[in-house]
Each structure stands twice: as structure tokens, then as C-alpha cells.
C-alpha positions as CSV (number, residue, x, y, z in Angstrom):
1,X,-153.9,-54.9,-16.6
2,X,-154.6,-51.8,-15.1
3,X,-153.9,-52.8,-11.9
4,X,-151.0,-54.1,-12.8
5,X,-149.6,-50.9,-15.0
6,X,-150.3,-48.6,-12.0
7,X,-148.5,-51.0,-9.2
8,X,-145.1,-50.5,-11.7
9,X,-145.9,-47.3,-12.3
10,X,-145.7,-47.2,-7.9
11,X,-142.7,-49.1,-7.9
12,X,-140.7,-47.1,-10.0
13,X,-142.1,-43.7,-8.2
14,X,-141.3,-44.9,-4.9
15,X,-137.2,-44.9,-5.3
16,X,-137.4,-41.3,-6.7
17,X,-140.3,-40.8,-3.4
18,X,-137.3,-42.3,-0.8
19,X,-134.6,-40.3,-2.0
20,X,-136.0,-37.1,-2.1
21,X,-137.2,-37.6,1.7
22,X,-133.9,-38.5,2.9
23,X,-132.6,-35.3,1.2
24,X,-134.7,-33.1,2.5
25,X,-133.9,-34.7,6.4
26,X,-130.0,-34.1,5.9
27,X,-128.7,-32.2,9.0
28,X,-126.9,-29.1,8.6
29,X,-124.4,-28.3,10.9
30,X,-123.4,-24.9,11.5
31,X,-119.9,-23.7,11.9
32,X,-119.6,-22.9,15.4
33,X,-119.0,-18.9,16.2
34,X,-115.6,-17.9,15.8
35,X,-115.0,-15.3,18.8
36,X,-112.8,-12.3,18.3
37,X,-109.6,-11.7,20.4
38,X,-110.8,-8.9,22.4
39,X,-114.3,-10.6,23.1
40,X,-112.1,-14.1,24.2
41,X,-109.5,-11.7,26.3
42,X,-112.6,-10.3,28.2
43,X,-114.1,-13.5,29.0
44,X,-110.7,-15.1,30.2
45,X,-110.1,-12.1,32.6
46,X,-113.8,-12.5,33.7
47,X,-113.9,-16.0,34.4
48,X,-109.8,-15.1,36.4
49,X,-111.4,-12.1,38.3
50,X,-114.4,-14.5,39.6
51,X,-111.9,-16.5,41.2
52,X,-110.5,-16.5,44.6
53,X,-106.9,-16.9,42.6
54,X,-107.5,-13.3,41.5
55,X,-106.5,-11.4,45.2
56,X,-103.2,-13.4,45.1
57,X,-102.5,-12.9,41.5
58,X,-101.7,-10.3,38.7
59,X,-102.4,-11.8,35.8
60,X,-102.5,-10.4,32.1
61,X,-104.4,-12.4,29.2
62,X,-104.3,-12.0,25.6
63,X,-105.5,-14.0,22.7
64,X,-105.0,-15.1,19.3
65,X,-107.0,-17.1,17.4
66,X,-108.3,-19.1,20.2
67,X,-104.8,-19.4,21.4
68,X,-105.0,-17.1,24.8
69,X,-101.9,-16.0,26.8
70,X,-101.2,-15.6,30.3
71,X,-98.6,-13.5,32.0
72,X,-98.1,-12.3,35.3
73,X,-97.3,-13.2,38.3
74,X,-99.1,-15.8,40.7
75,X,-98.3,-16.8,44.7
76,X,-97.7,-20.8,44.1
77,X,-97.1,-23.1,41.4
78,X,-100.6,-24.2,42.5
79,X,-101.9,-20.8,41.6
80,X,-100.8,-21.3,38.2
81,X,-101.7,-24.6,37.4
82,X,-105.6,-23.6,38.5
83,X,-105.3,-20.6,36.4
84,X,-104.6,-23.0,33.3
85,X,-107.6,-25.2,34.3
86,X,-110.0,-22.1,34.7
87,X,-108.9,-20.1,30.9
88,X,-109.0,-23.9,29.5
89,X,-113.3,-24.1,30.3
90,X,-113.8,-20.4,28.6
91,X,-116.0,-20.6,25.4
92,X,-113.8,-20.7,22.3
93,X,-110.2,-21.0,24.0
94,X,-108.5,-23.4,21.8
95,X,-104.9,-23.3,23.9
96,X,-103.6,-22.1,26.5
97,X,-99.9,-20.9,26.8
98,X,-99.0,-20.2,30.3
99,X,-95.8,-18.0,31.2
100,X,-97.4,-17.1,34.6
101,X,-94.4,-16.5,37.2
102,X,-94.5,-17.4,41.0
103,X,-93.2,-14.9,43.0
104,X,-93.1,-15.0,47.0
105,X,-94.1,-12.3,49.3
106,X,-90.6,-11.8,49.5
107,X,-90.5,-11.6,45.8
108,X,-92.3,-8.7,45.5
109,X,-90.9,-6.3,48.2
């Protein structure tokens, strides 16, 4: 009897046992760092400076949001399609809006 009052007594605890474990194992997930504007600006130009694109190229970035901004001018279309790719693998750039012009060495005599 007692054996038997203790093994009910188990089975009812062990429901209340399960979900109190599974509770306590829930993940929680953190908001990933929001980046301010100026921080994000830096870090574009950075990464653009790095680059060999950078002696061919005057480029000015800003940011909003995540969103980032390029104007400037750059030597080839290729130029500016690299510079796209380059801002788009920065930390925390959501888009990238790219009004980069091309200009030729003739262009800027």
C-alpha cells in the first residue's frame, strides 16, 4: 500500500519535475547590437580605404539605420559594382544605396 501510494505520489510529481526542466533550458536570444550611424559610416569607409578601389576612387558614405550611402565618384562601372559588394559584408549594413558616378581620366580634367 505504501509502495503503491508513493509510486502515484511519483507519477503525479514527475509532470510538474519535466516541465520545470524544460523551462529552465529555454534559450534566450539576444537582440543583436543595433550600431549607430557614425560607428557604421566609420566602418564602411574603413573596410573602402583597405581596398585597392580606394586610390582610383573618391567615395563618400553615410548611413541611416543600417541603410548606408555611397557617393562619389569611381574609375569603372567595375569600380562601383565592387564597392557595393565590399559596404554589403560590413557588420550591421542592412542596404546599400549606390549613387557612385564613373568618371574617366578625362572626366576629371
Amino acid at each position: 500500500m505504501i509502495l503503491r501510494q508513493a509510486f502515484c505520489a511519483l507519477l503525479l510529481t514527475l509532470p510538474l519535475i519535466a516541465v520545470t526542466a524544460c523551462d529552465n533550458m529555454t534559450e534566450t536570444k539576444t537582440q543583436p547590437q543595433k550600431i549607430d550611424d557614425n560607428s557604421l559610416s566609420q566602418a564602411v569607409s574603413e573596410v573602402l580605404e583597405r581596398d585597392a578601389l580606394s586610390a582610383r576612387s573618391n567615395i563618400k558614405v553615410t548611413s541611416l539605420d543600417g541603410k548606408v550611402s555611397l557617393t562619389g565618384t569611381v574609375a569603372s562601372a567595375e569600380d562601383k559594382t565592387h564597392a557595393t559588394g565590399l559596404v554589403k559584408k560590413v557588420n550591421g549594413v542592412k542596404t546599400v544605396n549606390n549613387d557612385l558616378e564613373i568618371t574617366t581620366p578625362a572626366d576629371s580634367q
